[in-house]
Residue, then its C-alpha position, 0 to 999 in steps of 0.5 A: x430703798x425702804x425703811x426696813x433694808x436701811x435698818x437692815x443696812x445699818x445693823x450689819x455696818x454696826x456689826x463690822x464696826x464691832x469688830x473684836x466685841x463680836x464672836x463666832x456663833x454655829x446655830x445647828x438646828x434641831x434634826x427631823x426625827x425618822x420613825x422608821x429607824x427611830x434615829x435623829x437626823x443631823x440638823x443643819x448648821x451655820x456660823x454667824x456673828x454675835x454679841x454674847x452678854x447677860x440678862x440684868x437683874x431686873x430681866x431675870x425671875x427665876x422662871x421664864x428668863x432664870x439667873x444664868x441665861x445669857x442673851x444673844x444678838x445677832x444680825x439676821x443677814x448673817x444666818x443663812x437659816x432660820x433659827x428655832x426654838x430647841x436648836x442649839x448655839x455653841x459661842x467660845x467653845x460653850x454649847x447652849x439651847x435655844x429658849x426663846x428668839x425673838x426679832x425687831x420689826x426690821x428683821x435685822x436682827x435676832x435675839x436669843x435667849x440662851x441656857x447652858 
């Protein structure tokens, strides 16, 4: 087994471990544009696990990471799409756009920056 699938392994036990801290999350992905009909389509959309928390006071400068940015981390295995910029995250009942994402090296898990 490589060291990548342990971290793997290790972050979806860490999450079921959770248990109750952790929320639904539905990503739905930014929906390819039709220029002979000038619509959107719909994008795609999946439920994964979550944990929701906010940036410190000394992640935030009122720019790039602004005061009520939230930061979400997710399990990567537990998206059955690949998350972009732009898309959206709605958690509790409150929808959010994508700003950033980044992963760790093990791609185990995603970190999103979220504003409403």
């Amino acid at each position: 087994m490589s060291l990548s699938k342990l971290v793997q392994d290790n972050v979806a036990m860490a999450f079921d471990m959770l248990g109750d801290l952790t929320l639904t999350a539905t990503y739905t992905g930014k929906g390819a544009y039709d220029p002979s009909t000038g619509a959107v389509a719909a994008g795609q959309s999946t439920t994964f696990n979550a944990v929701l928390t906010t940036y410190g006071a000394y992640e935030t400068n009122g720019t790039t990471v602004q005061a009520n940015d939230r930061k979400m981390i997710a399990n990567a295995a537990s998206l059955s799409i690949e998350p972009s910029v732009g898309g959206t995250i709605t958690a509790a009942g409150v929808g959010y756009e994508i700003i950033a994402i980044s992963q760790d090296p093990a791609l185990a898990t995603y970190e999103f920056q979220l504003r409403r």
